[in-house]
C-alpha positions in Angstrom: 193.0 194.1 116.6 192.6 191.6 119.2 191.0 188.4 118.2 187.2 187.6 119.1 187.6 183.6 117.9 186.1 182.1 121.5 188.4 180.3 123.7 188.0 176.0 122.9 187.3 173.4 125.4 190.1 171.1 126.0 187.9 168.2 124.7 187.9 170.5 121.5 192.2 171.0 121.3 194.2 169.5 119.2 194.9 166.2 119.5 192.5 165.7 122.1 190.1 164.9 120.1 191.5 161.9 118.4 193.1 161.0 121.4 189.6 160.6 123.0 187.7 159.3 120.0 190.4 156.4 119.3 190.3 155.3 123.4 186.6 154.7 122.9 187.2 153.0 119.6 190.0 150.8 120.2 190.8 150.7 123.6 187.3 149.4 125.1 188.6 146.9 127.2 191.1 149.0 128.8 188.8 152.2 129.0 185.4 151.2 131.4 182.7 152.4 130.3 181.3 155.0 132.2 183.9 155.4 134.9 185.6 159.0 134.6 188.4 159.8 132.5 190.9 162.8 133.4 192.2 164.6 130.4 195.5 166.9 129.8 197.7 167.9 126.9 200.5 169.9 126.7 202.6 171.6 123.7 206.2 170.7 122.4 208.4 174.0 121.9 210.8 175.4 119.4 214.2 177.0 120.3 214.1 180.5 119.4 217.6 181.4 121.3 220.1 179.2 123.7 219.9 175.8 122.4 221.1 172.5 124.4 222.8 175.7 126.6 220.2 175.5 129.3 222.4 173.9 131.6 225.5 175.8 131.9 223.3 179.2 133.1 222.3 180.9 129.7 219.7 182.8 129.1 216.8 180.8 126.7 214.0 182.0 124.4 211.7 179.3 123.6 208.3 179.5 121.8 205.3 176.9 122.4 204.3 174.8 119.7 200.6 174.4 118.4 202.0 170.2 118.6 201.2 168.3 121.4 201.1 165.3 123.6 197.5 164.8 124.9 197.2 162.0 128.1 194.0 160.2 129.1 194.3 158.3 132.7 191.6 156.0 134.0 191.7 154.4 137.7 191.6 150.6 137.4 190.1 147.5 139.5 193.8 146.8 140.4 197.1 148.0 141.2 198.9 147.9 138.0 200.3 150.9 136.0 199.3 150.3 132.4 200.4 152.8 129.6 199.2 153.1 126.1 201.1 154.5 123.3 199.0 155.3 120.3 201.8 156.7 118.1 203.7 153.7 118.6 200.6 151.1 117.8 200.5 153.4 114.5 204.3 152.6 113.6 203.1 148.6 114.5 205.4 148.7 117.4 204.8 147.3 121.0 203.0 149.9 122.5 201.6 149.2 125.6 203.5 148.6 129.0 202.3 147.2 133.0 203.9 147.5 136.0 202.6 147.0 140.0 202.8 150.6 141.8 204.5 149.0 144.5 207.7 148.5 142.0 207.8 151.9 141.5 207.7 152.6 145.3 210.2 150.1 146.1 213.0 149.5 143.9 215.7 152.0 143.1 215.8 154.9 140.8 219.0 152.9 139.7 217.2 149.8 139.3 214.8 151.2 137.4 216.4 153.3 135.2 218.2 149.4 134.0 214.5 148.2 133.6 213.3 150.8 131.4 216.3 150.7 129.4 215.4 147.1 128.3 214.4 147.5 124.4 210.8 148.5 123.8 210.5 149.5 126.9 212.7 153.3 127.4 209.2 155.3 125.7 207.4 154.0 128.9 209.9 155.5 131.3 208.8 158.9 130.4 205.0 158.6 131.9 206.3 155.8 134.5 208.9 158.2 135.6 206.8 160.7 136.7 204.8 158.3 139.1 208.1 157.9 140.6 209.0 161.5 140.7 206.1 162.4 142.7 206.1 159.2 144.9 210.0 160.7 145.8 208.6 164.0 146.7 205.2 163.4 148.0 204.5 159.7 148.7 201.6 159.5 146.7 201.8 155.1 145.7 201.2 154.2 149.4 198.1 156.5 149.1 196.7 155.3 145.9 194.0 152.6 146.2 194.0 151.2 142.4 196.2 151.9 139.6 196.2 153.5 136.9 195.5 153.2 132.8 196.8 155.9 131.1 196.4 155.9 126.7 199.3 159.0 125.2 198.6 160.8 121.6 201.1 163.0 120.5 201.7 165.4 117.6 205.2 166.4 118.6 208.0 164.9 116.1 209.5 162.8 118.3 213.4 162.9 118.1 212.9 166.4 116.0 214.6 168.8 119.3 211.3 169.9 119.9 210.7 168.6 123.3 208.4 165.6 122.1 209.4 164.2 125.9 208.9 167.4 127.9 204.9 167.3 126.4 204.5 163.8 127.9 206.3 164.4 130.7 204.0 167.6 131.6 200.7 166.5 130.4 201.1 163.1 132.4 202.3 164.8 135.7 199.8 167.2 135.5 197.1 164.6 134.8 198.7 162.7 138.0 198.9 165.8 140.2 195.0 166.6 139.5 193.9 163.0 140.0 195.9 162.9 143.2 195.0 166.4 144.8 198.7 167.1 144.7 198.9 171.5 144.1 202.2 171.9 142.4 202.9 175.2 140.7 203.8 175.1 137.2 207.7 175.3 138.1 207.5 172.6 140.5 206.1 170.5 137.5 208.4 171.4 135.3 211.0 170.3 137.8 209.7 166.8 138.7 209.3 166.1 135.3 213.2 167.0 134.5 214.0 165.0 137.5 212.2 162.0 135.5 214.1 162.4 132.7 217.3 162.7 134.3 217.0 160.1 136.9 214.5 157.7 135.6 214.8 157.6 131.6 218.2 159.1 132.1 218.5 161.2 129.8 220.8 164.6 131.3 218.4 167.3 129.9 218.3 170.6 131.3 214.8 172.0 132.3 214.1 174.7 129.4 211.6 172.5 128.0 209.5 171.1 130.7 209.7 174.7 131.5 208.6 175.9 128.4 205.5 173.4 127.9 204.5 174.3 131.6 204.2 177.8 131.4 204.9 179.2 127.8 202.2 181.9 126.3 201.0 181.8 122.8 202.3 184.9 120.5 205.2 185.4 123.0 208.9 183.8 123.8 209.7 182.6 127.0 213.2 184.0 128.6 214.3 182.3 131.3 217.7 182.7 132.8 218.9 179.2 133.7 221.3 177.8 136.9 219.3 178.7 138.9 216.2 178.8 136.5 214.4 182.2 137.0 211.7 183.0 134.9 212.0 187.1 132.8 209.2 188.8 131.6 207.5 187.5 128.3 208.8 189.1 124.7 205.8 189.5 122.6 206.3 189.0 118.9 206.0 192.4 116.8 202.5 192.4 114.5 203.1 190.2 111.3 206.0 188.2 112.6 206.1 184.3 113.1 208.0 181.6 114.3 208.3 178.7 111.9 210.6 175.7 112.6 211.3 173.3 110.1 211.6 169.6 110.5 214.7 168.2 109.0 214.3 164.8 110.4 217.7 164.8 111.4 217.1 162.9 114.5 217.9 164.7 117.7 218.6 162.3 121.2 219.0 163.7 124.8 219.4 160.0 126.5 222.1 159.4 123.4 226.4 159.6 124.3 226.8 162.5 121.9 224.2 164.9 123.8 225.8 163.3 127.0 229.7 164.4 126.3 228.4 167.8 125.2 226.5 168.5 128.2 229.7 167.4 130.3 232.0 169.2 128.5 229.9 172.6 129.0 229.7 171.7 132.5 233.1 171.0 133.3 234.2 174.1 131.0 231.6 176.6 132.7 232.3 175.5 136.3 235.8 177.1 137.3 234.4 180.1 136.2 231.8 180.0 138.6 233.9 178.6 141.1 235.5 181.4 141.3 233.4 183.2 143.6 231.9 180.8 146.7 230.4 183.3 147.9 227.5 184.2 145.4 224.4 183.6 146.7 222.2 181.1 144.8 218.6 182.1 144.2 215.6 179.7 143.3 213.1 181.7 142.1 209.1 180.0 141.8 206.5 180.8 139.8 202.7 180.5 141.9 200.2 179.6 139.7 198.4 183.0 139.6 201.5 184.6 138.1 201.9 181.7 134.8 200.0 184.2 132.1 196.9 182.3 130.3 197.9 178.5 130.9 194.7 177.3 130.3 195.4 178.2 126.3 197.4 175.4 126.1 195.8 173.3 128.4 198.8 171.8 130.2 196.9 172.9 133.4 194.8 172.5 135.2 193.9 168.9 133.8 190.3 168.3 132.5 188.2 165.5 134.3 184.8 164.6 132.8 182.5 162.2 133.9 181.9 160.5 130.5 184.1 161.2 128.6 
């Protein structure tokens, strides 16, 4: 029987709520006061089938998590980037982060990947990286009057393999793309934020995750047949069977030397093979937003703005 629970608010989603709730409790002087705030959240995911493979052309089954990074951005008086980690003001870590918008514009993606990979400072590459990623494709700095404050809550283990990154990556450049009146499909998303994380925070990850927290459906994998990534129909789940994952807290690293070697050594293995025939067309298939089934359930998109929030 299909279920009649009513479909939540994204205010009312998981960790929304507490992300909104501790910005107007500890964050007043970063937060004004009746000056909009846009929301967005998006989910981790868990790898049902195809693993760290994404990259050398495999076919991947991935499932949405109910964790999630949530993202609340604010325009400021200036033209500073300022980003808030709560989960790492929990763990009595440094947690926030500024840098002008015209450093992002005008140093190098080299350049700033060596910044970012200063200690303390790698966590803020993943929500700095997709300023950059959208400045690259759509020159969006030289447009943008003020900066930005944006305040990150996330319920994704981070450094568990369940795309902990991909969530922040998503939920911040979807909150970017909506504050900017930038349309980007949920692929094209997906795809800026893996450029972020390979060119900014440098980490080689493939794009099964970004994918995944982009466009994945609740009760269903997503198959997705990667190099070049092309989207298959979604495999519901038979009645009475779930997907549990298990944290082992064995820590899991895609900007780390081991993930690195691995990811070369597939590539180099895989490409003769493929090299073998020139000739095969390649085919980049897109996904328009009509087509990406019931994205508002997890609320990666379209990004919420309220008025007072």
């Amino acid at each position: 029987m299909a279920s009649t629970a009513p479909r939540l608010a994204l205010p009312d989603i998981d960790p929304v709520p507490t992300l909104l709730a501790r910005v107007r409790a500890e964050l007043r002087n970063d937060f004004a006061a009746g000056k909009p705030i846009r929301v967005s959240r998006a989910p981790g995911r868990l790898d049902v089938m195809g693993g760290i493979a994404d990259y050398t052309g495999s076919m991947v089954c991935q499932m949405p998590l109910d964790r999630a990074a949530a993202v609340a951005m604010q325009d400021r008086d200036d033209r500073q980037l300022q980003i808030i980690s709560f989960n790492l003001r929990d763990e009595q870590k440094p947690f926030t982060f500024h840098l002008p918008l015209d450093v992002l514009a005008t140093r190098s993606v080299n350049e700033l990947r060596r910044d970012f990979a200063k200690p303390g400072q790698k966590w803020a590459a993943y929500v700095a990286g997709c300023v950059v990623a959208l400045n690259t494709q759509k020159r969006v700095i030289e447009r943008m009057p003020r900066g930005l404050t944006v305040a990150l809550y996330s319920t994704v283990p981070a450094g568990a393999g369940v795309s902990s990154s991909a969530a922040i990556e998503v939920a911040t450049m979807t909150a970017l793309a909506d504050h900017l009146s930038v349309h980007l499909t949920p692929m094209e998303t997906a795809e800026l934020c893996q450029w972020a994380e390979n060119h900014v925070v440098g980490a080689p990850c493939g794009i099964m995750d970004q994918v995944t927290s982009c466009a994945g459906e609740a009760g269903a994998l997503l198959r997705m047949i990667c190099q070049p990534h092309e989207l298959q129909p979604f495999l519901r789940l038979p009645d009475g069977i779930r997907v549990l994952g298990i944290n082992s807290n064995v820590k899991h690293d895609v900007g780390g030397p081991a993930y690195t070697r691995t990811r070369f050594a597939a590539t180099s293995i895989d490409r003769p093979a493929t090299d073998k025939d020139p000739g095969t067309p390649v085919k980049v298939s897109w996904v328009a937003a009509s087509d990406a089934v019931t994205l508002t359930k997890y609320s990666s998109t379209p990004a919420v703005t309220s008025s007072r929030q």
